[in-house]
Each structure stands twice: as structure tokens, then as C-alpha cells.
N, C-alpha and C positions, 0 to 999 in steps of 0.2 A: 588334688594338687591345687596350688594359691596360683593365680592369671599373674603375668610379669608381662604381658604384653598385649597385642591388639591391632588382630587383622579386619582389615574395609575389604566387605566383599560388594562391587556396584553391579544390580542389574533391574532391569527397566519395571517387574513387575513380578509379583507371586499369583500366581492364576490357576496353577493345577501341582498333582504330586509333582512333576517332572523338575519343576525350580523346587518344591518344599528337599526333593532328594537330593538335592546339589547341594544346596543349603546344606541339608543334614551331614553329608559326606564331610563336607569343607569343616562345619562348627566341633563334629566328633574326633575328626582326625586334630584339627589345631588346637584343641581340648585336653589330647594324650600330651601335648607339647606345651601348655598354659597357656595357649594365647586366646582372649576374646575375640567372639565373631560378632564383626558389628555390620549388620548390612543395608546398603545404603542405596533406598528406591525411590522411584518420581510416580510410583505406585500405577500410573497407565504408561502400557506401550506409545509413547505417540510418533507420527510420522512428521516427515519434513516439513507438509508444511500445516502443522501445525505450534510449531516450535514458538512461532512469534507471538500466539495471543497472551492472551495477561495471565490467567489461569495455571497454562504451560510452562511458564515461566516460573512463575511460582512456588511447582513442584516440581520442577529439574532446576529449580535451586538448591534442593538437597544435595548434589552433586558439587556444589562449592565446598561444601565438607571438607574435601580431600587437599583445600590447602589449607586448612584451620587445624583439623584434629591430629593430636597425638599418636600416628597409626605406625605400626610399625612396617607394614605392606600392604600392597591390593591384589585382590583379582578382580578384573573388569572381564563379566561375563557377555564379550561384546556380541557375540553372534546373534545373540536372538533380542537386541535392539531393535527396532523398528527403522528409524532415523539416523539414515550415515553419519548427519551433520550432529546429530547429539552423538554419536560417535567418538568424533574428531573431536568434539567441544569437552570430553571424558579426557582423551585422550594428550589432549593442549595440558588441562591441570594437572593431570599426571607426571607429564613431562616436566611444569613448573615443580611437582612437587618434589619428582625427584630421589625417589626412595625406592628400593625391589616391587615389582610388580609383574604379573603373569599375565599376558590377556588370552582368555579361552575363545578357542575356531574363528578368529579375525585377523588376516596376515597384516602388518604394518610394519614400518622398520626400526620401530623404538623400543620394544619390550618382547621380553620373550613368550614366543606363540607356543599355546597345548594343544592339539588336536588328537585324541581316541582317535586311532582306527575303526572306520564303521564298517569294513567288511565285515567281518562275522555277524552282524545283525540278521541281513538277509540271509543272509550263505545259512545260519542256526534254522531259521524258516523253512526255505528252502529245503536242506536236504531232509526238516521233519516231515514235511509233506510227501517228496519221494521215497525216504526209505520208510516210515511209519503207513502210510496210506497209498502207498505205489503210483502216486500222480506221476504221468507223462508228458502230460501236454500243461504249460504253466505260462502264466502271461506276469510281468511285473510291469507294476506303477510307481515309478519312483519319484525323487523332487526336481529339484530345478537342474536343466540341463550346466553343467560347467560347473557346479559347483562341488567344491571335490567333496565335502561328506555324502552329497547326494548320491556321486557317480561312484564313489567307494560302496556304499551302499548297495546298487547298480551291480557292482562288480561282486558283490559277495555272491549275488543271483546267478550272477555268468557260470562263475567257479564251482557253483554246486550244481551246475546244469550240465558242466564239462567234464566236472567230476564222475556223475552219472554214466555220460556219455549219453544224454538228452541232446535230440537235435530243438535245435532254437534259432531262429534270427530278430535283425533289428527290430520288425515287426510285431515283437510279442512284447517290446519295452516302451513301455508309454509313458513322458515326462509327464512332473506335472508340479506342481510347486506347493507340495504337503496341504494343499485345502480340498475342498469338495469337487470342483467342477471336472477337471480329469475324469476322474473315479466314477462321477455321475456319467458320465458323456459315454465312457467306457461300459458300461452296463446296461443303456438303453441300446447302443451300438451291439451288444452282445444278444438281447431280450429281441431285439425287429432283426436279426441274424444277418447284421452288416458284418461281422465279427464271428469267426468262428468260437462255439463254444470250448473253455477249456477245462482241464480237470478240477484247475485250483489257480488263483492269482492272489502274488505276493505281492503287498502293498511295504512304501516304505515309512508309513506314518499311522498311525492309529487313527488319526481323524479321517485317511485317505479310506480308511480299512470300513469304518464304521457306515460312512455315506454307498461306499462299494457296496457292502451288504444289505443296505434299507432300500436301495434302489433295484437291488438283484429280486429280492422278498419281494416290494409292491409291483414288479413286472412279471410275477409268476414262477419266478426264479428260486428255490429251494438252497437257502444253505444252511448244512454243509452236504445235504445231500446229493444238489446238482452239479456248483460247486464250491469248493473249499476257498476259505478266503482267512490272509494273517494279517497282521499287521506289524506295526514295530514301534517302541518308544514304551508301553506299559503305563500307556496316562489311564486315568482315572474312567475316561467313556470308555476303555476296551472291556470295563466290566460291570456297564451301564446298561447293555444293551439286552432286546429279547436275546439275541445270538452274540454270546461273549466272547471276547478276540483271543486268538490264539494269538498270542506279540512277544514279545523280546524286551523286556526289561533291564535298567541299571546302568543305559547309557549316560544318563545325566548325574550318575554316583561314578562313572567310571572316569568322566570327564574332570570332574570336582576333586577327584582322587589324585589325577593326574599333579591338574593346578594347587592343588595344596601344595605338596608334597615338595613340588617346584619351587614353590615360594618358600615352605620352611629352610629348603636346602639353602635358598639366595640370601635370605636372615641369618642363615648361619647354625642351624640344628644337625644334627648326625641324623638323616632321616632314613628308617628301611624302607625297604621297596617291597609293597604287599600290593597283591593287585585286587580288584574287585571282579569276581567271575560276573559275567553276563547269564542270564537265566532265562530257558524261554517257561515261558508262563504258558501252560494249556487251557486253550475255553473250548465250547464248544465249537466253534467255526471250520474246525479244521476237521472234523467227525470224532475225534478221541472222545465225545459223549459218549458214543454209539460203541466207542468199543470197549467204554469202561476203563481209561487211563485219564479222567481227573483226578489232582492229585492237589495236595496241599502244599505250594511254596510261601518261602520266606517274601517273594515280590509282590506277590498277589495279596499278603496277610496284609503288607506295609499298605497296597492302593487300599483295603480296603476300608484298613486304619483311617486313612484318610478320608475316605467317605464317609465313617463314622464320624471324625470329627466336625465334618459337615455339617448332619444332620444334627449332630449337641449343639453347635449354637444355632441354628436352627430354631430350634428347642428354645433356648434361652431367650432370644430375640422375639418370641412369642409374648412375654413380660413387657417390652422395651418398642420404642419405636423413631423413626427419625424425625418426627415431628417435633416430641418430648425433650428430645437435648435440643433441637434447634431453640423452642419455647423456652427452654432454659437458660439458655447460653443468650439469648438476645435481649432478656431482662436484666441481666447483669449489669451492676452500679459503678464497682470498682474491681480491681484486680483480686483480692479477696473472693469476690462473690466468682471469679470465671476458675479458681482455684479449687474452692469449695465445692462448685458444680462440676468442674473436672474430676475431682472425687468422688462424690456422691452417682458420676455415671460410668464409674471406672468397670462397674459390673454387665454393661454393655459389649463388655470384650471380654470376654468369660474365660478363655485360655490364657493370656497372659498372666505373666506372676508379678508383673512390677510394670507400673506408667511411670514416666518422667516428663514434664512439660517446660522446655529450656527456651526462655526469650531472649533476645538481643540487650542489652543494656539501654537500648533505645528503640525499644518495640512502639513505642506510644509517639503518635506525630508532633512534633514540635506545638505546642497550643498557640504560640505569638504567631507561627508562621502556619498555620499546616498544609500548605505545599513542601515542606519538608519532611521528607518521612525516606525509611529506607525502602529501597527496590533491588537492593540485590546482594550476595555474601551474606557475611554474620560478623558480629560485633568481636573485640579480642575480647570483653569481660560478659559473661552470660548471668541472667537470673534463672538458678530451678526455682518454677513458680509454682512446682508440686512434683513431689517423689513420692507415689502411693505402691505399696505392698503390704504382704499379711502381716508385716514383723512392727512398720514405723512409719509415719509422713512426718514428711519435712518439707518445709516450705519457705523461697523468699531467700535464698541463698546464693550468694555472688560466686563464679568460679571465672576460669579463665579458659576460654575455650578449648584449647589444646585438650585438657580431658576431659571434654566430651560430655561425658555426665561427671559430679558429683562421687558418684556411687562407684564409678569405674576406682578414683583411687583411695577407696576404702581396700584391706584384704577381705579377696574373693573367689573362689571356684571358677574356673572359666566358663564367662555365661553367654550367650545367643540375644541378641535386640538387633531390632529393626528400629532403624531411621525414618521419618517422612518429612515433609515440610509442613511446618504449619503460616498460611498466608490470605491476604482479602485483596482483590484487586488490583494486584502490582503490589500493595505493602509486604514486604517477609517482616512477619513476626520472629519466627525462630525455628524449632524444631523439637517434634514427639516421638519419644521413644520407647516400645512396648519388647519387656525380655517374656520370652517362652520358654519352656522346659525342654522341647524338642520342636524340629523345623516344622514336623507334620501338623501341631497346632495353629500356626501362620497362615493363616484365612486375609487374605487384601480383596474385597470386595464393596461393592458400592456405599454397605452399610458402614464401612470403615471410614471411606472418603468421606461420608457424610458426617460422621463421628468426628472427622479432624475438621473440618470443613465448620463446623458450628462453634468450637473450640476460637476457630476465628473467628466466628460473627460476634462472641462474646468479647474478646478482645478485641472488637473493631469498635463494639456498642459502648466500652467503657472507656476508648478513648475518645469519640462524639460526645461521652458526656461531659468529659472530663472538659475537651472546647470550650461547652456550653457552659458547665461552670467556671470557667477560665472567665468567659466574658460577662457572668453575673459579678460576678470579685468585684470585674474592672468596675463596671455600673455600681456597685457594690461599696466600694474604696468611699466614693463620695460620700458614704451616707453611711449610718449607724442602723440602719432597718433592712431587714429583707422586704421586698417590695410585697412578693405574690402573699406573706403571710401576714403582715401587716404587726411584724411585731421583731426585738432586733436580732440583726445579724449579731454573726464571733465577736467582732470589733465594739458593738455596741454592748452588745452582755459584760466583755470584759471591762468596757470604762464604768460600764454599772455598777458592775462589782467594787469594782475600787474604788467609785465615789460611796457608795451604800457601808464599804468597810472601814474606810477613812472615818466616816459620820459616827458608825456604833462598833466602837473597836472591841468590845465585850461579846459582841454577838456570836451565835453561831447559827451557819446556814447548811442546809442541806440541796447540794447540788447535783440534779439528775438529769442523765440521760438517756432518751428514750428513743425506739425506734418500733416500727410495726414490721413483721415480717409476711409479704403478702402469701396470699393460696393462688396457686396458677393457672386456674379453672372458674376465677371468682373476680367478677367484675364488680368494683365502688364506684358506687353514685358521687362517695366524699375520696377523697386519696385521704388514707389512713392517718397518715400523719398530720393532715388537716382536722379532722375530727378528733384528732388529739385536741390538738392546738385552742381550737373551741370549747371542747367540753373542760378542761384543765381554766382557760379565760373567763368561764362560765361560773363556775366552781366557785372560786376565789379569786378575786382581784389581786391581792396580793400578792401573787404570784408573776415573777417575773421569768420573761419567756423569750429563748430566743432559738432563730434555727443553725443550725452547726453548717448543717447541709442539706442536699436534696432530699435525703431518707432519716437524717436527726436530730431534733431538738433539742434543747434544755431548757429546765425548769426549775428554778431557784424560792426558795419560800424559806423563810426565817424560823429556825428549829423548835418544835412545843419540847423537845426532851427527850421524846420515842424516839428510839433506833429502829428502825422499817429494814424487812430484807426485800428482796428483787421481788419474789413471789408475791409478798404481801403490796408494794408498789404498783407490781403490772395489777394487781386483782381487784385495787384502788382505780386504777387508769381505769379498767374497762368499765369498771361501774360506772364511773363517771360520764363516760362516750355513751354506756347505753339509756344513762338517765337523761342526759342533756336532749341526747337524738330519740327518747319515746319509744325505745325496739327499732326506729325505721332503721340506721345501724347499728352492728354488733359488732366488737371487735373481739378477738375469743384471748383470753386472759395464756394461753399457752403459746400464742402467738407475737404476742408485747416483751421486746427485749428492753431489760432496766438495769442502768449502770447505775450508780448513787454513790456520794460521798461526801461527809460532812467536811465543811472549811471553818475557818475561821479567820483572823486577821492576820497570822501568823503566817496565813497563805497568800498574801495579799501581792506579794511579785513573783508568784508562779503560777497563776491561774491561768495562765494562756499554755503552760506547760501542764498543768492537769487538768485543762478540757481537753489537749492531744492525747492525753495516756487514757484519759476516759473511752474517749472517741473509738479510739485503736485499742481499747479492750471490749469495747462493745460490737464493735466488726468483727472481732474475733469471735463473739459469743453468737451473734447473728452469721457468720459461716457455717459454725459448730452448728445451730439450730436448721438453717436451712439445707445445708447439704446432709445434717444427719439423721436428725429423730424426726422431723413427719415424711422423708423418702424411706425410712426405716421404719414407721412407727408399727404399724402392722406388725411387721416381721418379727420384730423385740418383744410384742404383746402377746405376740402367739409361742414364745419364747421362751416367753414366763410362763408363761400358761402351762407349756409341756413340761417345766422345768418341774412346777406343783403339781400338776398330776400323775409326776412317773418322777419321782426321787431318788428309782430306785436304779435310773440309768445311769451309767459310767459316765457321765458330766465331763466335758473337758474344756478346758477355756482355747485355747487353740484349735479343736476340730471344731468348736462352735463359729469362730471367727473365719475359718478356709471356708466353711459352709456360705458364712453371710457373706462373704466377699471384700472384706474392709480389712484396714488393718487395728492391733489389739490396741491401741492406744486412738482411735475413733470410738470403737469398740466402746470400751470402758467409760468413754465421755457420753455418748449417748446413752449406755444404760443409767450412769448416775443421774444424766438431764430425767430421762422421761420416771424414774421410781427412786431416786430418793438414794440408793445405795448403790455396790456393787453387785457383778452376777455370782461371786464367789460368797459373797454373803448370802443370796435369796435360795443358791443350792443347798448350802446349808442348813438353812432355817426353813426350807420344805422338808429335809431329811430329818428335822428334829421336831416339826411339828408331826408331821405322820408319826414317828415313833414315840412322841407323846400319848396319841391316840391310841394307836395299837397297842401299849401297854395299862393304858386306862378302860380299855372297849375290851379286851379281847385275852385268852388264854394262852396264847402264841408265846412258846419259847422264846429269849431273848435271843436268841443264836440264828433264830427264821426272821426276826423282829428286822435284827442286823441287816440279812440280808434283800430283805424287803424295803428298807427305806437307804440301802445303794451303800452299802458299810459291808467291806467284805471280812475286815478284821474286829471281830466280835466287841475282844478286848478293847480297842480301840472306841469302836463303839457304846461300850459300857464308861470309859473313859470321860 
């Protein structure tokens, strides 16, 4: 089914299954319907008073969202907010904005509330312990007193205790506010026998469950054989532990289910009403080891899904580190280079199928003033500064906020992305968008904040430079020379030009420009582009030199007749550098980007218009080179490698590229950069030179020939 529409689901963090399953419920069911789930986080819980520093701020700036984008409804998942006041502050735009919205287990009097009944949670426990394992004596730990999921919760216990016709009183129900301390206090109180012991205690939280048990174990305490202990909620630690929770799962899909379903009806869908069973999940906790009824469910398969997905990037992140994108992202020049390295680190997040990086149309602080910059909202016209996936990158592209991304109003399947803010300081840059396949993939952890978090530092580094070069200009303007190099600036090359073409109207010049692309491990005695500068001045005098910018030169010298390609230019350059400098430096000839093009006088009133197109096709080639082929190079090397030494594998250019991580038109650039062709040529030309061999060496039927050099149709092969 093609998306026609696009629900904002807001909630404060993804931290365990529990949100990935709400998520999931909400994205699948609005999915059957075409609507996109866009979901929209400030990635930490934070509390009140943390609301005001700069950071906080920063990232529950995502939340301004809700009066920009195109959305057709919300769910505000307000209950498990942290911060009343970010609450109310969700709840204020909301109101501004004015459109269906549902908010889940938070009563207020503007939008309509969902709350799942959590009686059956315990009461499911509950009566497994009594009728399965005959407990009589049963103590519960539930959450906060007054609060009604808690005391519904509370009350499922009652009902299965009345059910029975177990005697009980207040005394066996201990509040406690879903964290450890209760649970702990109750179990030392149980172990020094302040507290009678009892058969089994229901917990109403898995966390409450988990601490219950490790405190029962290290005071001597046996479970489940002294006593039995549950829990409830079906997070991730109930089957963590040496002693796995017996718990109750698909509260938070039953919740999501509810709030969908609400919302599509309020937009206006014909929606059925399916409900989601709750499932209790058997561990060992409760004794069902001991009697032989664990069993295989669908809740349990899903947490453990999710812990598998854990440990893969895990895995991946083993490659990668936070250092590496920071180092990368803070050497960035221009916009370009924080684009290029956005992509080349896109494989740092290994589950996602697509990045999007959307700036303000005025993400960069004003350079005449920069006390002027933005701190808060988003801009009505956005730049995508990179849309990577395995299919296309695109980049540099004006939209208009309302849609969000780009990509949304392309025809599309309805897809799943998460929102963050991306910001430095008080400045909002804009905002990063990562689509997943399914919710269970959506990992928000440190390494991610750090991952968005550097994304700015690079976008912070290239508007300080942009300042700096802001006020060389100015210094600049005066004068026909760049100072620090001692030879001219833009202004000065081009009046060169034109007095040099005026003089010899016959001539032809060869106009190049060059740039070093540094290694990021590798400290110059000379800054690269200095040892150009010299060994090129060294060289030949007659050559005329001037700097573009901070990272590019040019270098003008009057034509002998040879047409030079790039290759041949940079392999000229390094020579040059490392004859001048005696070996003491090297510059490596695969690292030298060279633009070149011959003029003449005919071009004598657009030279300032083709040093821009030069410039900005040489940035283009130095993105291409730095975020692609030496972060890649290895892996392309070993590529080809396997490509010639097993010809006879089913080759494919799309599982080769979901492998690398890039998309096919990177791809294809970097294989041409680093060897000369394509991969669909080199497949073929391993398959035809092995079968050269094997029909010159060897007796082998053509038909085994075939299929030994990856030809499964003979004919064709003969062909």
C-alpha cells in the first residue's frame, strides 16, 4: 500500500523493548491504513529541572516539530515523560496546533485520554502462581500509591486472591514506585525475618521483580524454590537474569493499539476493533522449570529479538568508535565535507535503511554579526544536506518544512523514522532522521547521541571557519594577495588573468586547481597545501599562483600543447613536493585532487565564473574521495580480490552494496575512483579470464568450464 498520510508519535526516549513495542504496534497498525509513523524524541528522559540548560533545550527542540510538519495526528505518549513541565510544553503546541490527537495514561482536559486496563496484568500472575504452583500465602509490590495504573494493577492481585478465597490484608501490599528500593527493603526485611516469609510475591514491574530476586539469592534466599517471584511489563531484564521472570507481556502493544486505533477513527478511517491478548511469559522464577512447562512464546521470541539486536550492533560498533566521527566531523571545512562524512559514517548505525540530515535554511550564524544565530524552532524553507540509502544520495536540496523530509513526498510504502534534534550550544541546527525496517531495530543510546552530537561539532567547525574566512575576505578586499601564502588571492589571479589575456590574445593557458586531501592520523610539519605552493614556485617561476581558499589553490602556466589528465597532474605535483622537500615530505599522488582546464581569451569575462565551477567540482571530487575510497579502500581491495579469486560466485551488484553499507551510486564512484572501471566489468573479466585458462590448461568439458567460472547457462557462455 502507497502512504497518503503521516502520523507524529512524541515520546521522551527508546530505552528498552517496552517503547520499541508501542512503537511497533502504532507503526504496523497505521501501516494496514497508509499512514507514516514519524516518531518524534529529545532521546533522554529529562526531569524538571533540568529543562533549562542549553543541551536540554536543544533536544526537546524536536518537539517544536508539531507546529512545522505536515502531520496528520499525534500520539503524545505522555505517561512515561519524566518532566510535568515538558508535558504541558508538548501539550501547549498541541493545542496550537490543533489537529486529532490521543494522549496515552495522562488525564488533562484537551485531548482524548487512552488508558488499557491493568487489572489482568497481576490478577494473570497471580492466579498462575495459585492455581499452577498452589501458593497461599502471596505478598505484592506494586507502584505508586494513587495512581490508578498502579492500583488497577494492585487490584488485579486483590481479585485473584478473592477469587481463590486466599485470606490477605493490607499488610502483604507494599507500594513502591516501580524501582529497586521497595523490593530491596522488602527482602532483607524478609531474609533478618522482620517479615513473614511467603510462598511467592507479585511484583508490578519487572525491574521491581528483578532486584526482588538478586536481593532474595544473596541473603540466602532460594528462588524459586523458597519463594516464587513474577513480575510484569516483559522488558528486556526479565530474561537477563541467572533466575528468568515469570512476567506478563504486551502492555505497551496493548496501549499503542488502543491509541492508534483512536486516532485513526478521529482522522476519519473505518477502523476494526482487534484487540491484542496479553501473554504471560513463563521463566523460571515461578518453579515452571522444575515442572517442565517452559514453553515457547511469541513475547518472549519478540524480547529476545531484541536482545539479539543488541548485541549485532554491538558487534558492528566493534569496527567504529566515538572518537572517529568526532575527529571527523571537527576537521570539516565546508558543508560538503560535514555531508560527506555524514555518509561515509552512515554504517555506524547499522540497522537503519535510510539517514536524512535536514538544516534550517539558516543553520550557519550570521558571519557580519554572529550573535545572531537561531535558538529555537525551525526555519519554513529546510536544506536536506544528505539523504543516504542503499538505492541513491541526494544532497543540498531546498524543501519546505511541512514535509518533513524530502523523501516523504516521493510515492512510498508506509515507512517508520525517528526524529532527533541536531544542535551545539543553544544554536538548532535542524534535525536527523533514521527509517528502520521494524521498531525492534531502534537502538537510542549513548553511541547515537554521540553520533548526532559530532554531526554538530562539524557543523559548528564549518561555520567558525566560515567567520574566519569571512574576516580574511574583509582583510583581503584591500589587497590582491593572500597574506599567510605570499602569493594572490581570487581577486588578484583574476585581474591577472585578464591583464595576461588582454597582452597575448592568442595564448592558451592551462588553469588548475588543486587541493591535498589529508590522513587523519598523520601530522605535517608543512600544511599540505603549503608544500604545494613552494615546490610548484620552485619549479617554475612562471607559474602563476594564487589561493581560492583555505584548502585550494590555483595554478596558471601558459600551454606547451600536452593535454595532462588529473592523474597525470597530481603524479607531476607530488614529484614535485618530494623533490623540492628531499623525502623530508611526501605527499601520496592518490591523495592530490586536480581540477584543470584550458582557457583562452575567449574566456576572458567568465573567469571568475569558471574558478566557481572549478572550485565546486573539485569539492565535489574531494567529498567523493574523502568520505569514499580511503574509508572504503580496504574493503573494495578485498572485493576485488574475492571477486578474482571465486568468479564462480553468483556476483550481484545490489547484495554487494546492502553488504557495504553505501548506496549503488557511491558505490560505483568509488569503484571507478580506486581501479579504473566498473564492478560489473571486473566480474566479468575474472569470469573470462579464468575460463581462458581452464580451456587452454586443462581437459574440462565446456559445460563444468561454464560452471566453474559462474555461467550457469552453457550456451550463453559459449556465446
Amino acid at each position: 500500500m502507497e502512504s497518503k498520510g503521516r502520523i507524529g508519535l512524541k515520546i521522551p526516549h527508546v530505552t528498552d523493548n517496552m517503547d520499541t513495542d508501542l512503537i511497533d504496534i502504532i507503526h504496523t497498525t497505521a501501516a494496514e491504513y497508509g499512514y507514516d509513523t514519524l516518531v518524534i524524541s529529545g532521546v533522554i528522559n529529562y526531569v524538571d529541572d533540568m529543562l533549562e540548560g542549553k543541551y536540554c533545550k536543544g533536544q526537546t527542540n524536536i518537539y517544536d516539530l508539531i507546529l512545522y510538519g505536515g502531520f496528520d495526528g499525534f500520539i503524545f505518549e505522555a505517561n512515561i515523560f519524566c518532566s510535568e513541565k515538558q508535558r504541558k510544553i508538548i501539550l501547549e503546541l498541541l493545542r496550537k496546533r490543533d489537529i486529532p490527537t490521543v494522549v496515552v495514561n495522562y488525564e488533562q482536559q484537551y485531548f482524548p485520554v487512552i488508558s488499557a486496563d491493568e487489572t489482568l496484568l497481576l490478577r494473570m500472575t497471580t492466579e498462575h502462581l495459585i492455581k499452577e504452583h498452589n501458593c497461599r500465602k502471596l505478598y505484592c509490590i506494586g507502584g505508586y500509591k494513587g495512581h490508578i495504573p498502579s492500583e488497577e494493577r494492585i487490584n488485579g492481585f486483590r481479585q485473584a486472591m478473592d477469587s481463590a478465597g486466599l485470606e490477605y490484608d493490607e499488610s502483604c501490599i507494599f507500594y513502591g514506585d516501580y524501582w529497586r528500593f521497595v523490593p530491596h527493603s522488602v527482602a532483607v526485611d524478609i531474609a533478618e525475618g522482620k517479615l513473614e516469609k511467603p510462598d511467592a510475591i507479585v511484583c508490578g514491574s519487572d525491574i521491581m521483580a528483578v532486584e526482588l530476586s538478586r536481593t532474595l539469592i544473596e541473603n540466602g534466599i532460594k528462588v524459586p524454590e523458597d519463594i516464587k517471584v513474577t513480575g510484569c511489563d516483559g522488558r528486556i531484564i526479565s530474561q537477563t537474569e541467572r533466575v528468568t521472570l515469570t512476567t506478563v507481556s504486551s502492555q505497551s502493544k496493548l496501549n499503542g493499539m488502543i491509541a492508534v486505533r483512536k486516532l485513526l477513527s478521529m482522522i476519519g478511517e473505518e477502523v476494526t476493533d482487534d484487540s491484542v491478548p496479553l501473554e504471560l511469559v513463563i521463566g523460571e522464577s515461578c518453579g515452571c522449570a522444575e515442572k517442565g512447562k517452559l514453553c515457547r512464546s511469541k513475547s518472549l521470541s519478540d524480547i529476545r529479538e531484541y536482545a539479539g539486536n543488541i548485541f549485532e550492533m554491538l558487534e558492528h560498533r566493534r569496527t567504529s568508535s566515538h572518537g572517529e566521527i568526532n575527529r571527523r566531523m571537527s576537521e570539516c571545512s565546508n558543508i560538503y565535507d560535514v555531508s560527506g562524512t555524514f555518509l561515509g559514517c552512515c554504517y555506524m548505525m547499522p540497522t537503519g535503511i535510510k539517514a536524512e540530515l535536514c538544516l534550517c535554511d539558516d543553520w550557519c550564524r550570521n558571519v557580519s554579526n554572529p550573535l545572531i544565530y537561531r535558538r529555537g524552532g525551525y526555519s519554513d524553507k529546510m536544506i536536506l544536506a544528505m539523504e543516504a540509502d542503499f538505492h541513491e544520495c541526494n544532497q543540498m536540496i531546498e524543501y519546505n518544512i511541512r514535509d518533513i523530509f524530502p523523501s516523504l513526498k516521493k510515492p512510498h510504502t508506509p515507512r517508520l523514522t525517528i526524529l532527533s534534534s541536531i544542535h551545539y550550544k543553544g544554536q538548532i541546527f535542524g534535525y536527523v532522521g533514521f527509517t528502520y525496517r521494524k521498531a525492534a531495530h531502534i537502538i537510542f543510546d549513548e553511541f547515537y547521541m554521540t553520533w548526532c552530537d559530532s554531526v554538530a561539532i562539524g557543523l559548528n567547525s564549518v561555520q567558525n571557519k566560515m567567520y574566519k574566512d569571512y574576516v580574511n575576505k574583509r582583510i583581503e578586499s584591500l589587497s590582491e594577495f593572500a597574506p599567510v601564502l605570499g602569493i594572490y588571492n581570487r581577486r588578484g589571479l583574476i585581474s591577472k588573468l585578464v591583464s595576461l589575456m588582454a597582452e597575448n590574445n592568442s595564448s592558451e593557458y592551462l588553469l588548475t586547481l588543486v587541493s591535498y586531501i589529508k590522513e587523519g592520523r598523520v601530522r605535517y610539519n608543512v600544511p599540505p597545501v603549503n608544500s604545494i605552493v613552494n615546490a610548484i614556485r620552485l619549479s617554475n617561476e612562471d607559474y602563476i599562483l594564487a589561493s581560492i581558499n583555505e584548502e585550494i589553490i590555483a595554478a596558471v602556466l601558459k600551454s606547451d600543447g600536452r593535454k595532462y589528465t588529473s592523474v597525470e597532474l597530481a603524479a607531476d605535483i607530488s614529484t614535485k613536493v618530494n623533490a623540492s622537500y628531499r623525502g623530508a615530505i611526501e605527499l601520496k599522488t592518490d591523495r592530490i585532487a586536480v581540477i584543470s582546464k584550458y582557457i583562452t581569451s575567449a574566456d576572458i569575462f567568465e573567469i571568475d565564473t569558471l574558478i566557481t565551477e572549478l572550485t565546486d567540482e573539485l569539492k565535489g571530487k574531494m567529498m567523493s574521495l574523502s568520505s569514499g575510497m580511503f574509508s572504503y579502500k580496504d574493503r573494495f581491495i578485498a572485493l576485488r580480490d574475492d571477486i578474482f579469486r571465486h568468479p564462480e560466485k553468483e556476483w550481484n551488484i545490489e547484495t554487494i552494496i546492502r553488504s557495504m553499507g553505501i548506496s549503488k551510486s557511491h558505490f560505483q564512484r568509488i569503484y571507478k575512483e580506486l581501479f579504473d572501471t566498473s564492478c560489473k566489468e571486473e566480474i566479468i573479466t575474472s569470469r573470462i579470464e579464468k575460463a581462458k585458462w581452464l580451456l587452454e590448461n586443462t581437459i574440462i568439458p565446456v559445460t563444468q568450464i561454464a560452471e566453474q567460472c559462474g555461467y550457469l547457462n552453457s550456451s550463453h557462455f559459449i556465446r
